[in-house]
C-alpha positions as a Python dict, from the first residue, in 0.01 Angstrom:
ca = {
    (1, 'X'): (0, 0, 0),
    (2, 'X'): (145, 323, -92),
    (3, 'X'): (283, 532, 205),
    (4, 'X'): (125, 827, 68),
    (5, 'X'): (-259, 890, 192),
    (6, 'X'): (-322, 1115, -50),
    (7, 'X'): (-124, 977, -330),
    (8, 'X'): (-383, 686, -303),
    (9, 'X'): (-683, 910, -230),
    (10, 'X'): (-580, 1016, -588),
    (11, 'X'): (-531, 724, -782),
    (12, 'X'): (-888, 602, -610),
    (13, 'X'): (-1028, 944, -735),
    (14, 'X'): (-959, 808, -1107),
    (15, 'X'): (-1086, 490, -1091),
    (16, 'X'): (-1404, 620, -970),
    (17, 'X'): (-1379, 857, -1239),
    (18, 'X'): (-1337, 585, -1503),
    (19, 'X'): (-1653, 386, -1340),
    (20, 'X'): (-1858, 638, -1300),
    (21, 'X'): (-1798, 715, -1653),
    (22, 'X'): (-1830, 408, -1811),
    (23, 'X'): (-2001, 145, -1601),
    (24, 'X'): (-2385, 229, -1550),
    (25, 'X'): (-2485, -86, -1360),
    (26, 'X'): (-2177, -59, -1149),
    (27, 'X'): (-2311, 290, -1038),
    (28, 'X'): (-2669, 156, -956),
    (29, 'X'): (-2597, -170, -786),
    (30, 'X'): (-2320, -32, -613),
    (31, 'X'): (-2538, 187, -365),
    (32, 'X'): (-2630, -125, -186),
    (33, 'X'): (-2256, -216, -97),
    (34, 'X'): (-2063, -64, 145),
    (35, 'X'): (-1781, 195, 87),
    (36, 'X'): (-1464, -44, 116),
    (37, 'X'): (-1656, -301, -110),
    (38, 'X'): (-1779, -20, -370),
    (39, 'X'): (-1388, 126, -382),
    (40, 'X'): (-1253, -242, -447),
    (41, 'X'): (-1503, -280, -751),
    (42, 'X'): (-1397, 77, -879),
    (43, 'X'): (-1066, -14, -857),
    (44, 'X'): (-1146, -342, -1039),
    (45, 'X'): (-1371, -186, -1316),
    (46, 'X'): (-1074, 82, -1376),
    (47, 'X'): (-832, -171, -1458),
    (48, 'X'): (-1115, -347, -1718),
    (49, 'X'): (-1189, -34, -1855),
    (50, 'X'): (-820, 55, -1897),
    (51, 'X'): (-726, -297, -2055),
    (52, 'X'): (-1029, -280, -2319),
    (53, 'X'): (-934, 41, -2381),
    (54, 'X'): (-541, -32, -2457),
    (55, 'X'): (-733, -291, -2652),
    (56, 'X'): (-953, -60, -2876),
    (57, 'X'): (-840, 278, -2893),
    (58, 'X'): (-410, 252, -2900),
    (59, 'X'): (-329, 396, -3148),
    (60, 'X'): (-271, 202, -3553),
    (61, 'X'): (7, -52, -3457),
    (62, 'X'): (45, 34, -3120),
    (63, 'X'): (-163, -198, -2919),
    (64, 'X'): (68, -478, -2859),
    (65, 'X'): (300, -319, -2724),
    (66, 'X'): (88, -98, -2503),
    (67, 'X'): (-114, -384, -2374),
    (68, 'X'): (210, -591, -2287),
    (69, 'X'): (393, -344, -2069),
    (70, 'X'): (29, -320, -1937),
    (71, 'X'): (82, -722, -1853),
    (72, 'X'): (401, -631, -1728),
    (73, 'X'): (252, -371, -1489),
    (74, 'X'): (63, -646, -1349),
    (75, 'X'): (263, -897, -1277),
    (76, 'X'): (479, -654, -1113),
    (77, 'X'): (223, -585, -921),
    (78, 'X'): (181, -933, -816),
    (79, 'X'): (546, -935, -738),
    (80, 'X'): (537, -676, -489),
    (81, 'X'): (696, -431, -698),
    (82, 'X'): (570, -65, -621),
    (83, 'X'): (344, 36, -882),
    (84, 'X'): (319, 390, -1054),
    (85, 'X'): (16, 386, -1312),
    (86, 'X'): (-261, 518, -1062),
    (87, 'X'): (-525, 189, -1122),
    (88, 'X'): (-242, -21, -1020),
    (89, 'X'): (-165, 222, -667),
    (90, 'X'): (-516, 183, -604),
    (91, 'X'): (-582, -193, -679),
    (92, 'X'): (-206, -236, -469),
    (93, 'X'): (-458, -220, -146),
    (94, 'X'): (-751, -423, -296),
    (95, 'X'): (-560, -718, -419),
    (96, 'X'): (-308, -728, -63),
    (97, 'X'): (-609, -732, 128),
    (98, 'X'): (-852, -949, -46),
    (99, 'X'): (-585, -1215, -151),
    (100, 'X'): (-688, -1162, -492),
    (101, 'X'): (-500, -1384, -742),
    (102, 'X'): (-303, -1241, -1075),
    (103, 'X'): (-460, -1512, -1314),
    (104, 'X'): (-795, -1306, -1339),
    (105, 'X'): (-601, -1015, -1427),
    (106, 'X'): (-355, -1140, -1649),
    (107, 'X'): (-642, -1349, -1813),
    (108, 'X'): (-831, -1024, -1949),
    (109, 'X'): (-509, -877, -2077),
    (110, 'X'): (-516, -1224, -2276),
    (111, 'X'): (-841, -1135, -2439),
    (112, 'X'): (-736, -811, -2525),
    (113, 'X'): (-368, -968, -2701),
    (114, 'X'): (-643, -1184, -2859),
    (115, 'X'): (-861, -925, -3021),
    (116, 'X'): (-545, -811, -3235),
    (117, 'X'): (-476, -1150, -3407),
    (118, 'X'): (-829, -1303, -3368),
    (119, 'X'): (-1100, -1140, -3605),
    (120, 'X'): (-1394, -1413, -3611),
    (121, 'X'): (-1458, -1736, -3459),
    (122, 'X'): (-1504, -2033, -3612),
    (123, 'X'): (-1708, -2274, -3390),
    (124, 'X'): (-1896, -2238, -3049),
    (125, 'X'): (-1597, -2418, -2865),
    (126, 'X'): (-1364, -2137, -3016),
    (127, 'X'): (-1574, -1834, -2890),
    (128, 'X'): (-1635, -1979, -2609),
    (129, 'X'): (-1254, -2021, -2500),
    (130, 'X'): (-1177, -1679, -2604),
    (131, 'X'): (-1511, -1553, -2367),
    (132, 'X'): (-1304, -1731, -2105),
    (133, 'X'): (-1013, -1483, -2055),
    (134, 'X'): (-1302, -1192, -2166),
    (135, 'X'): (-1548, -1182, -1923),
    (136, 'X'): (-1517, -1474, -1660),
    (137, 'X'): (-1275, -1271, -1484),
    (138, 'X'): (-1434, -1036, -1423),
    (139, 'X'): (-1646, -1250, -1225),
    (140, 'X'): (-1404, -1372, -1058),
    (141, 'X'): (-1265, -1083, -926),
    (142, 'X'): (-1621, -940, -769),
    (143, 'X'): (-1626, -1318, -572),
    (144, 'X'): (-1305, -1241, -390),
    (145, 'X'): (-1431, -856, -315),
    (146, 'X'): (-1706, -1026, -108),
    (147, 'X'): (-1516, -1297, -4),
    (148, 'X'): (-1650, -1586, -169),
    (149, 'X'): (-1367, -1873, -309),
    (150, 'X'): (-1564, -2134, -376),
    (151, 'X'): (-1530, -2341, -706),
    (152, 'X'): (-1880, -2432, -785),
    (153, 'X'): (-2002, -2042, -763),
    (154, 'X'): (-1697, -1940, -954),
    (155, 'X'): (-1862, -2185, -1276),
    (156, 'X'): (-2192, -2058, -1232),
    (157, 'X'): (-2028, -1695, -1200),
    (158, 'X'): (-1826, -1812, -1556),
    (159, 'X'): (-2178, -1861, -1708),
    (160, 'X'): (-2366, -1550, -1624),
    (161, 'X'): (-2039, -1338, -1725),
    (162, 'X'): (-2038, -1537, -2025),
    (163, 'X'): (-2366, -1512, -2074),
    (164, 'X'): (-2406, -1104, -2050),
    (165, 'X'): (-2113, -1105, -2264),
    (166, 'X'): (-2287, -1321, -2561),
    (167, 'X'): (-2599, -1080, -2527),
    (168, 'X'): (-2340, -802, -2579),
    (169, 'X'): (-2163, -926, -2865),
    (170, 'X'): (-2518, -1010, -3022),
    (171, 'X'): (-2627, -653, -2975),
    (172, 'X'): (-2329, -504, -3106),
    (173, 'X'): (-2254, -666, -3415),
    (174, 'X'): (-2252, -335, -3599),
    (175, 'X'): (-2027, -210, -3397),
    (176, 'X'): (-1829, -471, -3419),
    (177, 'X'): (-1819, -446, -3767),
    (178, 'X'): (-1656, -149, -3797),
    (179, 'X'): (-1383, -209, -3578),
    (180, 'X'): (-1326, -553, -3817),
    (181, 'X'): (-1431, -819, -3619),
    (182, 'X'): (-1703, -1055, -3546),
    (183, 'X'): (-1823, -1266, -3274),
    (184, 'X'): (-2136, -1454, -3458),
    (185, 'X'): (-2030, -1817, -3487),
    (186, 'X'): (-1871, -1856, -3835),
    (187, 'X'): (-2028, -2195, -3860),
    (188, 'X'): (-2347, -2061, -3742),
    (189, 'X'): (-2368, -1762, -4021),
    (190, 'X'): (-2269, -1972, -4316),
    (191, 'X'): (-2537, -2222, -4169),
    (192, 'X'): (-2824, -2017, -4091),
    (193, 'X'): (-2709, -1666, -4231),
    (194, 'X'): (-2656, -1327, -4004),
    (195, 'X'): (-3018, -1326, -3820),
    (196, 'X'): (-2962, -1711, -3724),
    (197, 'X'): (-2607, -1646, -3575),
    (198, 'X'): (-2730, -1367, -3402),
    (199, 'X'): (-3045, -1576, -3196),
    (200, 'X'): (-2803, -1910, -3154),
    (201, 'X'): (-2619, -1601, -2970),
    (202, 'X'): (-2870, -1462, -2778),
    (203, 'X'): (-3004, -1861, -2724),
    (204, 'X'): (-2700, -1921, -2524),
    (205, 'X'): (-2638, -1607, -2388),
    (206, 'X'): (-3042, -1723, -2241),
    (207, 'X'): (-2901, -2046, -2087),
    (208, 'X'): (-2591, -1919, -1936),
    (209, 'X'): (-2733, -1648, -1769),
    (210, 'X'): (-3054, -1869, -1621),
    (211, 'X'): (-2676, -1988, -1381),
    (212, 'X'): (-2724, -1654, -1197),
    (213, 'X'): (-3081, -1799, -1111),
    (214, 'X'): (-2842, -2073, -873),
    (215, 'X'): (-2563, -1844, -792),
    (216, 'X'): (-2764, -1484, -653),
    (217, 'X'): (-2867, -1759, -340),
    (218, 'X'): (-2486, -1819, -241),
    (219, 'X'): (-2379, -1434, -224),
    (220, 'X'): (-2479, -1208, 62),
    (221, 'X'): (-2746, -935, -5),
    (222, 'X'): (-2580, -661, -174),
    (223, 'X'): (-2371, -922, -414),
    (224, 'X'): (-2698, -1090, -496),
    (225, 'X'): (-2918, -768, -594),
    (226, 'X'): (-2613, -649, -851),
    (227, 'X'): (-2606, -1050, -993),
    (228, 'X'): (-2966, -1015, -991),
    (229, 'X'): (-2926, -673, -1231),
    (230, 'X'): (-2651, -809, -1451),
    (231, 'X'): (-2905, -1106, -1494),
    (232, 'X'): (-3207, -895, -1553),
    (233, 'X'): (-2990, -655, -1761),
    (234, 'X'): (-2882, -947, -1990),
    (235, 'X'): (-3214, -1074, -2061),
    (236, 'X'): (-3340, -709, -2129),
    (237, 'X'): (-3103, -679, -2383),
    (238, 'X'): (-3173, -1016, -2522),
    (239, 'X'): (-3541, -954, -2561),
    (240, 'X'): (-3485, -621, -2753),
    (241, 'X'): (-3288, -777, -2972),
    (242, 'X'): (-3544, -1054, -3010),
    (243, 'X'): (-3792, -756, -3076),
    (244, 'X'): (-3576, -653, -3377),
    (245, 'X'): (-3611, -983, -3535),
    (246, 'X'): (-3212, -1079, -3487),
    (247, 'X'): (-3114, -778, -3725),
    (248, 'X'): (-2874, -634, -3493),
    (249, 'X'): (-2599, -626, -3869),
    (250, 'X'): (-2858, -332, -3974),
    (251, 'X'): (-2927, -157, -3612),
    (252, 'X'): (-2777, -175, -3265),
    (253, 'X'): (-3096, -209, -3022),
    (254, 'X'): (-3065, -94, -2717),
    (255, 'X'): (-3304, -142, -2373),
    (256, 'X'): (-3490, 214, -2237),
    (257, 'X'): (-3507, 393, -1919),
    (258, 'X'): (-3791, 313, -1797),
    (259, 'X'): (-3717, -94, -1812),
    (260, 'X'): (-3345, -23, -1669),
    (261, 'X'): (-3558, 127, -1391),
    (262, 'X'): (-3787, -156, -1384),
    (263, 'X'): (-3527, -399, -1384),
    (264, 'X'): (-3377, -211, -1070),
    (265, 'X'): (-3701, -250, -918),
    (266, 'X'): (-3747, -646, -990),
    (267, 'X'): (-3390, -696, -926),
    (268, 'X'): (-3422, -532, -574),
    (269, 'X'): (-3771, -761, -493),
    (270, 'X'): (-3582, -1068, -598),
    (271, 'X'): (-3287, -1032, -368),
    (272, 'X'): (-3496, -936, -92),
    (273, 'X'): (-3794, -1223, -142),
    (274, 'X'): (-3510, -1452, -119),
    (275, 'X'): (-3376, -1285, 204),
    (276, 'X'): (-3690, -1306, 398),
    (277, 'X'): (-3769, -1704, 275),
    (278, 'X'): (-3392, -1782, 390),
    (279, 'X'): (-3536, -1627, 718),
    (280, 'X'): (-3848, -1833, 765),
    (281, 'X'): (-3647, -2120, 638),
    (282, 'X'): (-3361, -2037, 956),
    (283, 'X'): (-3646, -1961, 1169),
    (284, 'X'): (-3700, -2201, 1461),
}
């Protein structure tokens, strides 16, 4: 931990900069965890944010090399080595104090090395390995914030980060597009064509998020409403793209205010319905 109060008040001051800025869930959910928890997921979020964006937005040529002193940043990090980049002087705290491993780092750089050589995926199995190192550690990381190692809701956490990930790569296939890559199924599109890759997408994404359904039960309250929102949020944006008829090559759909609120709403009735049964249930 740096010796320096206010040197970390600072580098905590830009990760909940980045969060704020990008994350909209993150900033919802998070008002139902408490302050230590909600700084350890900025912290987290800010080093995502920073890896897709080293990722994405280096500069032509550029991102190789910016994304592997990024991995070198990391694991010297992990060695104890006193970090300078302001995410990695605030995360210095979260990770010493949580016991959080390097692997789910180190993993989402991966992804991001990944996304320069890797344009489309071939088969399920493929896309699926890739959404491995891109989005189950992110999962993995939130566990260990609240304090949860525990293999079996580590796979179901896999799915549902998975899952949301699938409906996101099925809603943003335009996108996609433009920056030069795909993540429809290239079996699936010569198969079916673009519409049918897209709902085999959103079919899956369906299944691996119904895991949260099992896993919301295992985390304490304020864990369980924001799985209970990344859930919700998933399906939301599977259903609008449903509503478009799978065409999300022609238009990126995208889920309104008032159902974000709604889903808030449900999200927040689920997690606390389940609180009071486990209280009858513990009841003598």
């Amino acid at each position: 931990m740096p010796n320096d109060p206010a040197l970390l008040e600072a580098a905590d001051a830009y990760c909940r900069f980045l969060t704020a800025k990008h994350y909209e869930n993150f900033s919802v959910a998070s008002r139902f965890v408490d302050r230590q928890k909600r700084l350890d997921l900025a912290r987290i979020y800010a080093f995502c944010r920073t890896t897709d964006d080293l990722g994405d937005e280096s500069p032509d040529g550029t991102a190789l090399q910016r994304l592997e002193a990024w991995r070198a940043q990391t694991q010297a990090l992990f060695a104890g080595d006193e970090p300078t980049h302001p995410v990695f002087i605030a995360l210095q705290e979260t990770v010493g104090r949580t016991k959080m491993p390097a692997q789910p780092f180190l993993d989402l750089i991966e992804a991001n090395v990944m996304d320069q050589h890797v344009k489309s995926y071939e088969t399920w199995a493929d896309l699926e390995r890739y959404c491995a190192f891109s989005a189950a550690p992110v999962g993995r990381m939130v566990l260990r914030v609240f304090g949860i190692d525990d293999p079996q809701a580590e796979r179901l956490s896999d799915d549902v980060c998975v899952g949301l990930q699938l409906a996101n790569h099925a809603q943003d296939v335009s996108r996609d597009k433009r920056l030069g890559r795909t993540y429809l199924v290239q079996s699936d599109l010569r198969a079916v064509g673009p519409q049918g890759a897209v709902k085999a997408l959103v079919d899956r994404a369906r299944t691996l998020l119904d895991s949260g359904r099992a896993l919301e039960p295992r985390a304490p309250l304020p864990l369980r409403l924001q799985l209970s929102l990344y859930r919700l949020g998933g399906l939301a944006i599977c259903d609008a793209i449903a509503s478009l008829g799978y065409k999300t090559e022609q238009e990126r759909p995208s889920v309104s205010t008032t159902r974000k609120v709604s889903l808030v709403v449900r999200a927040a009735i689920e997690a606390l319905a389940f609180r009071h049964d486990q209280q009858l249930t513990e009841s003598p």
